[in-house]
Every structure is written in structure tokens, then in C-alpha cells.
C-alpha positions as CSV (number, residue, x, y, z in Angstrom):
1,X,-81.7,86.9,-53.4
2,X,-80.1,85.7,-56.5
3,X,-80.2,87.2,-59.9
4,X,-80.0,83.5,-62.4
5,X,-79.1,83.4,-65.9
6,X,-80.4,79.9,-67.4
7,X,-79.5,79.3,-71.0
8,X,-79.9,82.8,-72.4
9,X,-79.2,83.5,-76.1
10,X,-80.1,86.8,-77.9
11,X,-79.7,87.4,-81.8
12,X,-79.3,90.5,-83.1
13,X,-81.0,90.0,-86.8
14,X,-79.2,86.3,-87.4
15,X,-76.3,86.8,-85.8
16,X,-75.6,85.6,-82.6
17,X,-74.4,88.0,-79.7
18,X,-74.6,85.7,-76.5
19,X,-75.4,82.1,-77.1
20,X,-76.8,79.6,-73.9
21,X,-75.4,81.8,-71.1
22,X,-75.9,80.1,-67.4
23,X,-75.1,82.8,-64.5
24,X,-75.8,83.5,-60.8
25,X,-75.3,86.8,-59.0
26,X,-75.8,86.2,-55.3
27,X,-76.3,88.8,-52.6
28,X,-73.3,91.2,-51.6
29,X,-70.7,90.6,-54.5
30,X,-69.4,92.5,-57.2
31,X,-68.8,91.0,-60.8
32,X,-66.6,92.0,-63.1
33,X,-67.2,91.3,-67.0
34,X,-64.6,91.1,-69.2
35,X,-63.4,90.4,-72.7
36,X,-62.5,91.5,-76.0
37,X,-64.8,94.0,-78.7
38,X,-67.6,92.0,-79.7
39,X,-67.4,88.9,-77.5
40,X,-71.2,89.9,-75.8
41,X,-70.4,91.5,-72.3
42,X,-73.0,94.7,-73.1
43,X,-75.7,92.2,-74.4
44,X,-75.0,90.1,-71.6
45,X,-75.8,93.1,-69.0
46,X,-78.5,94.3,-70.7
47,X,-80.3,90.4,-71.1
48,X,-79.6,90.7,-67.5
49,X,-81.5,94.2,-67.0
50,X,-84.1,92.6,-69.5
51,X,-83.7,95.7,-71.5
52,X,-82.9,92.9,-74.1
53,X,-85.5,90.2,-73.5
54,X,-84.0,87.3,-74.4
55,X,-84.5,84.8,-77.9
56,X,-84.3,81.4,-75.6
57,X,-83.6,80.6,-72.1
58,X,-84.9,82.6,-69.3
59,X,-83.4,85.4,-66.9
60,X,-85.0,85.2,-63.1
61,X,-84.8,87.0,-60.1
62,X,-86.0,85.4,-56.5
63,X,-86.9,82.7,-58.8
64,X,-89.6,84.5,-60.7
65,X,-88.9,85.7,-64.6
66,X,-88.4,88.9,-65.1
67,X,-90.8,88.9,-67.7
68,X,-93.3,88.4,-64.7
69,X,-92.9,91.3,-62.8
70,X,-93.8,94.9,-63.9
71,X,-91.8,97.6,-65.7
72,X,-91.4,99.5,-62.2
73,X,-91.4,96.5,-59.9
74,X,-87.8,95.8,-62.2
75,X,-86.9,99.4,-61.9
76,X,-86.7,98.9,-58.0
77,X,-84.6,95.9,-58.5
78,X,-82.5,96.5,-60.8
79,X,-80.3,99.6,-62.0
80,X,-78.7,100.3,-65.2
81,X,-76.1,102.4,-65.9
82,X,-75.8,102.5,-69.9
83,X,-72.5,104.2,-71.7
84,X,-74.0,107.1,-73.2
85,X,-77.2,109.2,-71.8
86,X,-78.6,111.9,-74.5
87,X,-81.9,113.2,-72.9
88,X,-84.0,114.7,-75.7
89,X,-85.1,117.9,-73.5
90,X,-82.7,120.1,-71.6
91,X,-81.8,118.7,-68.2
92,X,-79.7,119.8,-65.2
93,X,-77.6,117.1,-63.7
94,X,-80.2,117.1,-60.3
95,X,-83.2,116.7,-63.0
96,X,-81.1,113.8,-64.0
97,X,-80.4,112.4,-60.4
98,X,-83.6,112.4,-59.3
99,X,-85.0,110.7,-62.3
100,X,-83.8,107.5,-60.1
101,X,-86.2,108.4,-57.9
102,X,-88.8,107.2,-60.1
103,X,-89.9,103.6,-59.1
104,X,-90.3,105.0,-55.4
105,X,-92.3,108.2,-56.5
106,X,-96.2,108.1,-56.0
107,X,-97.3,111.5,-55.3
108,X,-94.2,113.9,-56.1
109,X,-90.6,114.7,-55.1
110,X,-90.6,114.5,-51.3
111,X,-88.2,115.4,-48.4
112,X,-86.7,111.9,-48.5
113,X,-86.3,111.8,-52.5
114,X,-84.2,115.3,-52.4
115,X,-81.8,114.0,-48.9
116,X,-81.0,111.0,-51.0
117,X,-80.4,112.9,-54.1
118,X,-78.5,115.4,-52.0
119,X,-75.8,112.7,-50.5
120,X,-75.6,110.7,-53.7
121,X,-74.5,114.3,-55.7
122,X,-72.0,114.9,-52.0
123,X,-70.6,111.1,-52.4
124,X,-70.1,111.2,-56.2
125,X,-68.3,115.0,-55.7
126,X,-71.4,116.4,-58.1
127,X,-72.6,119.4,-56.0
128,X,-71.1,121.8,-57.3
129,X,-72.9,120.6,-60.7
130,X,-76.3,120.5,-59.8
131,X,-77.2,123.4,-61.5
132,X,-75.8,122.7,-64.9
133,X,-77.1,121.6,-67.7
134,X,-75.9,117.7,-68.8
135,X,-75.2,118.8,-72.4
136,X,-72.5,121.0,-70.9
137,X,-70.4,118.5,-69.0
138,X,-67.2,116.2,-70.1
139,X,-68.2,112.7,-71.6
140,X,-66.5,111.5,-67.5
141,X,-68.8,114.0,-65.8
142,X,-71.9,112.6,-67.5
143,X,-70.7,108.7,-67.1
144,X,-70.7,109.8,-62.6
145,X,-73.5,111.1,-63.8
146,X,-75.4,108.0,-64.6
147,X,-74.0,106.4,-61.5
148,X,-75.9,108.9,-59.3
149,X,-78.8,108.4,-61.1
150,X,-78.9,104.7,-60.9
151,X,-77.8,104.9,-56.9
152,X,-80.4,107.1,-56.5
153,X,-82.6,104.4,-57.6
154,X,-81.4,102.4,-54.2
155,X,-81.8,99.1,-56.1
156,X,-80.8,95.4,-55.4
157,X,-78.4,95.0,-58.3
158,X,-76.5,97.8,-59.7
159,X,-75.7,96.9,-63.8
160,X,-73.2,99.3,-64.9
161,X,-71.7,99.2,-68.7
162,X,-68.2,100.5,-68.6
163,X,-68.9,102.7,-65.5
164,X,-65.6,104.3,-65.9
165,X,-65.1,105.0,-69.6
166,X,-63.6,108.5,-70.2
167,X,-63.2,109.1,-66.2
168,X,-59.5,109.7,-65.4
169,X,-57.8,107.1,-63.1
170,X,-58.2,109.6,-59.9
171,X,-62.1,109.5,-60.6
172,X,-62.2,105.7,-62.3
173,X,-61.3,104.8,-58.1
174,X,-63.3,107.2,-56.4
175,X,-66.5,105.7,-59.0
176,X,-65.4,102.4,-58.3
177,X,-64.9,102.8,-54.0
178,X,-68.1,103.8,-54.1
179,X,-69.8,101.1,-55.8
180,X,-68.0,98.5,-53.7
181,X,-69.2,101.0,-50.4
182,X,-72.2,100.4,-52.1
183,X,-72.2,96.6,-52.5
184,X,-70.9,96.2,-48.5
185,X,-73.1,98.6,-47.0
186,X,-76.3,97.7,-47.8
187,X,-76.1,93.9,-49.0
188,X,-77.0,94.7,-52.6
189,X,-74.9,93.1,-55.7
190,X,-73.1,95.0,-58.6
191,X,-72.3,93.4,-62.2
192,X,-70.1,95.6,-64.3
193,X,-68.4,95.7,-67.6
194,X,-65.1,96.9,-68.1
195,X,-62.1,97.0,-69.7
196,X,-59.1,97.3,-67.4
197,X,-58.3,94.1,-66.3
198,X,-56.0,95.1,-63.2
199,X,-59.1,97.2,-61.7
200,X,-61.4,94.1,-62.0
201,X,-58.8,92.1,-60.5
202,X,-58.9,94.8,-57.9
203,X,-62.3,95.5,-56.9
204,X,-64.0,92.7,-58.3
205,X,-64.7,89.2,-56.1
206,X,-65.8,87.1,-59.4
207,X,-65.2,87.6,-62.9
208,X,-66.8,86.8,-65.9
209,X,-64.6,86.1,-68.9
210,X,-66.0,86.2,-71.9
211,X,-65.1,85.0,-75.7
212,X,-67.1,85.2,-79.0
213,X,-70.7,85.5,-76.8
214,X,-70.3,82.5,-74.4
215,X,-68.6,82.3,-70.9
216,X,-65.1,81.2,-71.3
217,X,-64.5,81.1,-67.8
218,X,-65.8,82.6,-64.3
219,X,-64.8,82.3,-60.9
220,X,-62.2,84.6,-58.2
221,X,-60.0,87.3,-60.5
222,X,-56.6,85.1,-59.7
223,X,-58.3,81.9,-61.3
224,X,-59.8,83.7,-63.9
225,X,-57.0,86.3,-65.1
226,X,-54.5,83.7,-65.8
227,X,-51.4,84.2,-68.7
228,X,-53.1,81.3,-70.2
229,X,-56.8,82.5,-70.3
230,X,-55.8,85.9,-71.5
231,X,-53.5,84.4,-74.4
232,X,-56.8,81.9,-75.1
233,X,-59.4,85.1,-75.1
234,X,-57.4,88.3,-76.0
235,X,-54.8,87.0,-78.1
236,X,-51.7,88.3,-75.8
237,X,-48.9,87.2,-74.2
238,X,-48.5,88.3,-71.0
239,X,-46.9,88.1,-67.2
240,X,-49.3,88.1,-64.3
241,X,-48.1,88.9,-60.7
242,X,-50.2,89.1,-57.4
243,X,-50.1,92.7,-55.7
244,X,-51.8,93.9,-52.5
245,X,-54.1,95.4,-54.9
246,X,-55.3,92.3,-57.2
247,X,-52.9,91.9,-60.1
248,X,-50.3,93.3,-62.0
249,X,-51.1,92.2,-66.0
250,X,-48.3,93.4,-68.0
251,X,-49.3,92.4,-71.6
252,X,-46.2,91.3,-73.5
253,X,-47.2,91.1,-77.1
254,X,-49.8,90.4,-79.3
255,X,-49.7,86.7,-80.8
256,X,-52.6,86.5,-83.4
């Protein structure tokens, strides 16, 4: 199983967001994207999620496009976790959750669909929330959220945009535990954008560096998150140290 990125450039009006991209996800890791505003990582995912279809090269998955499988045959695959959900009706947080129940649904909600919504909600600490609307929660509580509703979708690659944004740091690790419990448990892959570069370091096993839309460099977190790449791609001096934990980035000052 392999999720391959061959040349992929998308445009938004003339302006280039990602240009010739080349990428493979392989079974049972977790990538991390990184990089400063505006250098591509959310167009990346979402080329990858073919939510963005994209302007040349081609995105395929067990070496057949994307393009080439159905709207719910990619739903099964592939979960996306976007930044910001708005329904346009009123919706409880389980409405939400079992809305990844979709691509397995063919004649209604059964038994199975509500034990796996059930666990998820248990895992993610969301029980207690069931019952309430979406429009009433915190921006964090609507971002775990998302990430029941896309591991409700049980697919084979979980694509999360900034997972954590607005979560504090006691629930930015309990989201992220999960998704690696995810990844290890049942052979699956996750690609995720973020910010903090000490949690990728963490709980990612490759990262993806990126800089003004192209891949600036990829590989383990320690070869990746060096003092000289982050001075190249966020324009900051910094000192690096290995921890049990990853890395610890101290950024020193900025240099542009």
C-alpha cells in the first residue's frame, strides 16, 4: 500500500502554491509536514486527499490515480481532517461522528456503526459531549471533533491539517497518542500538518520540510530538523538538542 505523489503542481488562479511535488507514504508511518505560512503544506494535504485535483502530475494510490476510483471508494481510503468544520444545519457532536460512517453505510446506522462511534467518542474523552450541539463547543473541542469523525471513517490514511490547533498541550498529546495508537494498531498511515516542530520531532517517523511550495527536504525528524535547515526555511537561528522525546528546538533569533 503506498500513497505516491509524482510531480504534482496546483495553481491557485496564476500563482503557484505547490510546484512538481514527488512523495511516498508507505504503510504504518506517520508524517509530519512542516514549514513556514504560505510555503504549501495545506495544499499539499489536500492534492493528497484529491480534494484539490491537481494542475499537472498525478497523485496514486495502490498504483491507480485517484481520479480513477469513486468519490466513496476515496472516502474509505482516505480521511481528512480539515481546520475548521461549520455544518450548515444544527448538529450534535455524535451526528457529526457518525457522519464518518458514511462510505461503509448501505442500508442505515447499524449496531456496528454506533459501537465504533461509541469507542471513538470514549478514546477521544467526547462522551460526555455527545448530546451537544457543535456550534456550542470551544474551537479545541470541535478540532477532536473532526478527529473522531475522520477515525470513525476507519480509513487507510488519516490526512489531518493542523490536528492540534487551539487544543491545549494536555489535549495536543492525548490527540496526537491516539493517532500514533492509530497508525500502530491497525497498519494504517497518518500525514499531518503542523506547526510545533518539537511534537513532530516527537511523534513523527518522517518529515516533510517545506519552503515556498516545493520539498526542501524529507527524511527522519533528526536529519530533517537541523540548525541549518531551520535557518535555510524559517529564517531563525537556533540550537537543537536530542531528548528522549525527539528534540529540544530552542529558536535563538530571527535572522531575516
Amino acid at each position: 500500500m503506498s500513497l505516491r505523489l509524482e510531480e504534482v503542481s496546483f495553481q491557485y488562479g496564476g500563482r503557484s502554491a505547490i510546484h512538481k511535488v514527488s512523495l511516498e507514504l508507505v504503510r504504518g508511518e506517520t508524517v509530519a509536514i512542516l514549514g513556514p505560512n504560505g510555503a504549501g503544506k495545506s495544499t499539499l494535504l489536500k492534492c493528497m486527499a484529491y480534494l484539490y485535483p491537481p494542475k499537472s502530475g498525478a497523485v496514486s494510490y495502490k498504483d491507480k490515480l485517484l481520479q480513477n476510483y469513486s468519490p466513496r471508494q476515496r472516502a474509505r481510503m482516505l480521511g481528512f481532517v480539515p481546520q475548521h468544520f461549520s455544518p450548515s444545519i444544527p448538529m450534535t457532536v455524535l451526528e457529526v461522528v457518525l457522519l464518518g460512517r458514511t462510505p461503509h453505510l448501505r442500508w442505515g446506522i447499524t449496531k456496528e456503526d454506533m459501537v465504533q462511534v461509541e469507542r471513538i467518542l470514549n478514546e477521544l474523552k467526547l462522551s460526555s459531549l455527545a448530546k451537544r450541539y457543535i456550534s456550542e463547543l470551544s474551537g479545541g473541542e470541535r478540532q477532536k471533533v473532526m478527529l473522531a469523525r475522520a477515525l470513525a471513517q476507519q480509513p487507510e490514511v488519516m490526512l489531518l491539517d493542523e490536528p492540534i490547533t487551539g487544543l491545549d498541550i494536555r489535549h495536543q498529546l492525548e490527540a496526537l497518542d491516539t493517532i500514533q495508537a492509530l497508525v500502530r494498531n491497525n497498519d494504517t498511515s497518518a500525514v499531518m500538518v503542523l506547526h510545533d516542530l518539537e511534537l513532530a520531532s516527537r511523534y513523527a517517523d518522517r518529515i516533510i520540510l517545506m519552503k515556498q511550495g516545493e520539498v526542501y527536504a524529507t527524511g527522519h525528524p533528526s536529519e530533517v530538523l537541523t540548525e541549518q535547515n531551520l535557518q535555510q526555511v524559517y529564517g531563525i537561528e537556533s540550537m537543537i538538542e536530542p531528548i528522549a522525546f525527539g528534540l529540544n528546538i530552542t529558536p535563538v533569533r530571527s535572522i531575516q
